[in-house]
N, C-alpha and C positions, 0 to 999 in steps of 0.2 A: 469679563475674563480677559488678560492681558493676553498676550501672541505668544508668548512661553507655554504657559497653562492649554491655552489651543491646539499649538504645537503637538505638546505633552498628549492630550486626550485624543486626539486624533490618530498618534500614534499608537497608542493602548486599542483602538477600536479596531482600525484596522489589523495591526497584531492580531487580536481575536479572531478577526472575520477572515483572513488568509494564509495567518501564517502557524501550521500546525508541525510544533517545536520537536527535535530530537532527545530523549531520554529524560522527559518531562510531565509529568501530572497534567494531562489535556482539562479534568476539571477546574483544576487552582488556574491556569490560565483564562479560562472563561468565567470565574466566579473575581479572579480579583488584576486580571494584565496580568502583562509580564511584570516578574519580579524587580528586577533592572533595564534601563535602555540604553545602554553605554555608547556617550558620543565623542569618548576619549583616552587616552592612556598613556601614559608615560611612567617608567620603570616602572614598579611594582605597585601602581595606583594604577584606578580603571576611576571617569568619573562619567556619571550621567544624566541626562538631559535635566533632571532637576538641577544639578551643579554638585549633587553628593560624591566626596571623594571616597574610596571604599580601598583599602591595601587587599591588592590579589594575590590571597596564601595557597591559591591552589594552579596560579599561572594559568588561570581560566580552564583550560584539561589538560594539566599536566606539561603542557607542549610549548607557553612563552619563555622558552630560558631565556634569550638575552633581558629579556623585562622591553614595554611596550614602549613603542612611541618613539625609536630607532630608524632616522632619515633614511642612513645610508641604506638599508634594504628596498627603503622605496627608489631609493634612486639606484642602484645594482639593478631593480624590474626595470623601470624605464628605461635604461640603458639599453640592458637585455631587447625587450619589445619594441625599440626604435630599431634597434637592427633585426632582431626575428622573434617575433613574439612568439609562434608556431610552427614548428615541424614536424611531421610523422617520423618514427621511430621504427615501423614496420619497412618490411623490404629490405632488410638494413641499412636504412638513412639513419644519420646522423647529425647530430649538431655539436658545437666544442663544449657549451657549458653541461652537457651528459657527460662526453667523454673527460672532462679534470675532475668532473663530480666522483664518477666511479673508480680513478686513478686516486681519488684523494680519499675515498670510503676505503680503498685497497688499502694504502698508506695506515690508516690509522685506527681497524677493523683488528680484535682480536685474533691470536694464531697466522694461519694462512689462509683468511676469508679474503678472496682477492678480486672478486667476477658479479656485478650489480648488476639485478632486476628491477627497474624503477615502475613505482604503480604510483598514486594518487595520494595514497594514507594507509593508515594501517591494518583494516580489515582487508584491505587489500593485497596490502603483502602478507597477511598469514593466510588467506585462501590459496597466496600461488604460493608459499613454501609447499602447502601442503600438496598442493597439484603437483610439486616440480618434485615432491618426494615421491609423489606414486608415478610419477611420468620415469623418474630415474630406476626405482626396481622394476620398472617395463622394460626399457630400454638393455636391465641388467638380465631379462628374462626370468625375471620370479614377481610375475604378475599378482602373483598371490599375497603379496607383502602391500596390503595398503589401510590397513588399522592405523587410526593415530591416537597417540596417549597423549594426555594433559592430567592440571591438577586439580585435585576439586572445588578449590577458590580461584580458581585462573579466572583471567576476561583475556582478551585474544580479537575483539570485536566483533561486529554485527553483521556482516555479508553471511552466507549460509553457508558455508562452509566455518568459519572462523567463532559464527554463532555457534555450530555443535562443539567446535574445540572448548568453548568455555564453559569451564566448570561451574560456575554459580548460577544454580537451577534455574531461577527466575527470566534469566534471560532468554532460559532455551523454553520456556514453558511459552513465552511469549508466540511461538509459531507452532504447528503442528505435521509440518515438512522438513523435516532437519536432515540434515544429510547422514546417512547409516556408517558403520565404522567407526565410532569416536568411544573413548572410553576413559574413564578418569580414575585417577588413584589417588592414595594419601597425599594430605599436603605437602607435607615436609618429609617423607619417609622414602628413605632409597628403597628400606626389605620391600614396602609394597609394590614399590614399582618393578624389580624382581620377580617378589608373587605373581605382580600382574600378566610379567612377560609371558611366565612359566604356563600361568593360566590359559590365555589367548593362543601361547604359542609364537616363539621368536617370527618363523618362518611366515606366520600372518603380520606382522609389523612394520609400518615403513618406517615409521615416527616418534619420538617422541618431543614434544613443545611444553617450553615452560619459559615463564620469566624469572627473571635474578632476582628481583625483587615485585612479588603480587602487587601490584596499586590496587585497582578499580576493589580487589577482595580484601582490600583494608592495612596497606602496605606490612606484607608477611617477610620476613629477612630470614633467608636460609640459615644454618650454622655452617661454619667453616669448612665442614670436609661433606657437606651435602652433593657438592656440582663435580668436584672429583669423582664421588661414586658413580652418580649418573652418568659420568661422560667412559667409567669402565666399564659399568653397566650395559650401555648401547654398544662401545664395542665389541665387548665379549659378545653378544647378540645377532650383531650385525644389522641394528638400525639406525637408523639418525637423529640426530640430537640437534632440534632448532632450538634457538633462544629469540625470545620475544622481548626483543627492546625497545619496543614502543614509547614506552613510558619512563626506561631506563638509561634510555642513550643521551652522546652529548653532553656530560657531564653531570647528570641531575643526582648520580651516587654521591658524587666526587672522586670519582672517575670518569673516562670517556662513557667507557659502557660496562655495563652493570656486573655484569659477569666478570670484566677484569678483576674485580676484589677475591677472586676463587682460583686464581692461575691457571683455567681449560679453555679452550676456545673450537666453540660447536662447527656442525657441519653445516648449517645454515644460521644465517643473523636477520631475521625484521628488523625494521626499521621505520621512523616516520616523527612525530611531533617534534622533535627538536633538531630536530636536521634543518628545520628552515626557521626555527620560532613560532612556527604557526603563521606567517607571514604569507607562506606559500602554499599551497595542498602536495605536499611529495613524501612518499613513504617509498620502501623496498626492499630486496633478499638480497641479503649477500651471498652467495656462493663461495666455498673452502676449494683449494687449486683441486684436488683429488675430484672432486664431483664436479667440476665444468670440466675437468679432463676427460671424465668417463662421458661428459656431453658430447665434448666434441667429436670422442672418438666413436661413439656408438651412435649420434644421430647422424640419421639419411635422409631426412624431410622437413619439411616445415617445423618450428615451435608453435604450435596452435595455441598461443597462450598470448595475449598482450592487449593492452588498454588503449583509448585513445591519447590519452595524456602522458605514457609512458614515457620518461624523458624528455618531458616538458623543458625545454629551453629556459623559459623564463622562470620557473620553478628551481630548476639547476643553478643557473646563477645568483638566486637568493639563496641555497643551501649554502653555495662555495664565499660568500660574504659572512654569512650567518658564520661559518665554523670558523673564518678567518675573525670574525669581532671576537667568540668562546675562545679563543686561542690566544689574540692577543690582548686582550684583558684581563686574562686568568681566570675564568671563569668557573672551571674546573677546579681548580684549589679553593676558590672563593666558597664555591659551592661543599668541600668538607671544611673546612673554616665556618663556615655561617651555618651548616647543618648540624657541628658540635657546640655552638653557642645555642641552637634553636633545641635541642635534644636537652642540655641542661636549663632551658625555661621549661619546655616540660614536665622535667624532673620537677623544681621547684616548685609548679602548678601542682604537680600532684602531693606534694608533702603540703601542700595548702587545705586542700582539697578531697575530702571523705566519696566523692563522684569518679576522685579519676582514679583506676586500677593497676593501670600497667602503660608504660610510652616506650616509644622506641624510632629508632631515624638512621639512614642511613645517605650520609649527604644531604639535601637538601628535600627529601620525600620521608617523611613522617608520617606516626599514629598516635594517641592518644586515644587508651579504652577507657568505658565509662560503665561503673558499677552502677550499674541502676536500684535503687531499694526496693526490696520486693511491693511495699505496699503500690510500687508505680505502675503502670498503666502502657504496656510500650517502653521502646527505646527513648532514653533521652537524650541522644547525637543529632539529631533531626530537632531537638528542641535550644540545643544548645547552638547551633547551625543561624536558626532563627534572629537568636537573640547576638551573636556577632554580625550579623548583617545588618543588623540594626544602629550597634555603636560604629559599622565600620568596618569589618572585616570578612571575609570570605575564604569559608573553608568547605568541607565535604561531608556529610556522613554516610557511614555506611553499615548494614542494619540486615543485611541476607546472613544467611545461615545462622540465625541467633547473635551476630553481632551487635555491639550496641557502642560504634568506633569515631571517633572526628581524624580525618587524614587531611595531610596538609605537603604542597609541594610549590612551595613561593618561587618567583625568577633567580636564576641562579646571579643575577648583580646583587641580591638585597647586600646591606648595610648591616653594622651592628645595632643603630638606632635603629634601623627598620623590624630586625630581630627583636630588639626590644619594647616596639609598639604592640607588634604581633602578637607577643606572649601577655603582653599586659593588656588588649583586649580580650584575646582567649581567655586570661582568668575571669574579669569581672563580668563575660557573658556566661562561662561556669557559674561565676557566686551565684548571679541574677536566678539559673536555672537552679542551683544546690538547694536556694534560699526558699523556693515555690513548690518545691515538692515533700 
């Protein structure tokens, strides 16, 4: 066995034996390794210790916009960590690469969201939205307002809090201590959120959280006057309206953030994967001027709320490089430019193709549903998943709530050639699967 091959199996072993994976089938890990060991990456390729090069359509989760393998952010950290790698952000210390990060989140943040809470990633910022929603109808003396609403295909992330925000069962079934208060309405339907209020009761609600566009629930794209209603909705109510741009911010619509395509802009904004590319760990809440106003002016004590890594120095100045490359590259147009070339391969796949049902994209984060024929046995998105990994490609499926979906969210640099690899693996891993069942 050569030192490659050694390498290679040593790593698989070990793998096994230590390292127990996030959001991943723990038996397929120990009946066959990990699926990939990626020892590299540049633009929209990821390649691994075998030397297989594989096109990343899903920007690994969602979060590499600029596409991998990007010096200057290693060197923005080092920079950064030769002079301060760490400081606390409690007490209120500070460092400069927090404070341009949040002047520049202000700058370029929907409406007048002007005041950033930095946390780690993104279960993290929607735990404290939610906290800083119930900490503000405290501080407003209507303690009683602390119900949060979501939708029923939301994800929102995995801390306990964030876990009960999201709607797709599975997730939450996964625990048996979830935090009480959460409630979910129609997907797409303003009446029920309405209904919902009407049901619960304004006066019990601090909340309501959604994204502009579902990912992790199989990218769902609101209609045009859906985020209008909900943003009349909450204030005729009198609660708040976070949006969850985890997965939408930075360009990945083709827009900055996701919600800019609906003309509303919420009382709170999450944030995280593509603020830094994934380079860095930094997610966080934006706060709207009227609610850090009512902060300032009604708190008398401590913020009991804050992380160790909150404004992470060296995380900050990889966002502020990070937005400075999306910005001057155009990364942002690039990404509805390559998302309407990547939406009509779709199309075209499906007028090929008796498997695919219905696609849809918005900027650079797509879906592709898969009619499965009744005589089959299961979803075939997980089958079709397979069989691009194989030729090359990597994308997602997604299979809760009777879904049977392939979602795709490549770096916002791709190419048109790279657009057109994409889709011409997606088909013939289709045929592969159309042709076997």
């Amino acid at each position: 066995m050569n030192e490659k091959l050694m390498i290679r199996q040593e790593l698989i072993e070990l793998d096994q034996k230590h390292f127990l994976h996030p959001t991943s089938p723990i038996q397929q890990q120990q009946d066959f390794g990990p699926a990939f060991i990626f020892t590299k990456g540049e633009g929209v390729f990821l390649e691994d210790v075998n030397g297989k090069r594989v096109l990343d359509g899903m920007s690994s989760l969602w979060n590499v916009n600029i596409g991998h393998g990007r010096k200057e952010l290693g060197q923005a950290a080092q920079e950064q960590m030769n002079k301060l790698a760490f400081s606390s952000c409690f007490a209120t210390f500070s460092n400069e690469p927090a404070i341009r990060l949040a002047a520049k989140l202000a700058d370029i943040s929907p409406g007048n969201l002007s005041t950033t809470f930095f946390t780690s990633g993104g279960s993290e910022a929607n735990d404290t939205a939610y906290k800083l929603a119930r900490h503000y109808w405290m501080l407003r003396e209507m303690p009683e307002k602390k119900k949060i609403l979501s939708r029923k295909r939301s994800y929102h992330g995995v801390a306990m809090g964030s876990t009960s925000a999201t709607g797709l069962k599975p997730f939450r079934d996964f625990t048996n201590s979830l935090a009480p208060d959460f409630y979910y309405t129609d997907n797409m339907s303003a009446e029920d959120l309405r209904r919902t209020i009407e049901t619960e009761g304004p006066e019990t609600i601090a909340a309501f959280v959604s994204e502009p566009v579902q990912g992790a629930g199989g990218v769902h794209i609101a209609s045009d006057g859906y985020f209008k209603e909900v943003r009349d909705i909450c204030k005729e109510n009198n609660i708040l309206w976070i949006t969850d741009e985890v997965i939408t911010g930075f360009g990945r619509t083709g827009k900055y953030f996701g919600v800019d395509h609906y003309g509303v802009a919420p009382d709170m904004m999450c944030f995280a994967k593509g603020v830094t590319s994934g380079y860095a760990q930094l997610g966080g809440v934006v706060l709207s001027e009227p609610i850090f106003e009512d902060f300032k002016e009604l708190s008398t004590g401590t913020l009991l709320h804050g992380y160790t890594y909150s404004g992470h120095p060296m995380a900050c100045a990889v966002a502020l490089k990070n937005i400075e490359i999306i910005e001057n590259e155009g990364l942002i147009e690039n990404s509805a430019k390559m998302g309407a070339k990547m939406l009509d391969g779709f199309s075209w796949i499906q007028s090929e193709s008796s498997l695919v049902s219905h696609v849809r994209a918005l900027g650079l984060m797509g879906a592709v549903e898969i009619n499965t024929p009744q005589h089959v046995k299961g979803p075939l998105a997980p089958r079709i998943v397979n069989e691009a990994a194989k030729i090359g490609l990597i994308c997602r499926s997604v299979v809760f709530d009777g879904m049977d979906t392939l979602v795709f969210a490549p770096p916002l640099c791709i190419n048109k050639d790279e657009v057109n690899l994409l889709i011409e693996m997606l088909h013939h891993a289709i045929f592969r699967v159309e042709r076997s069942v």
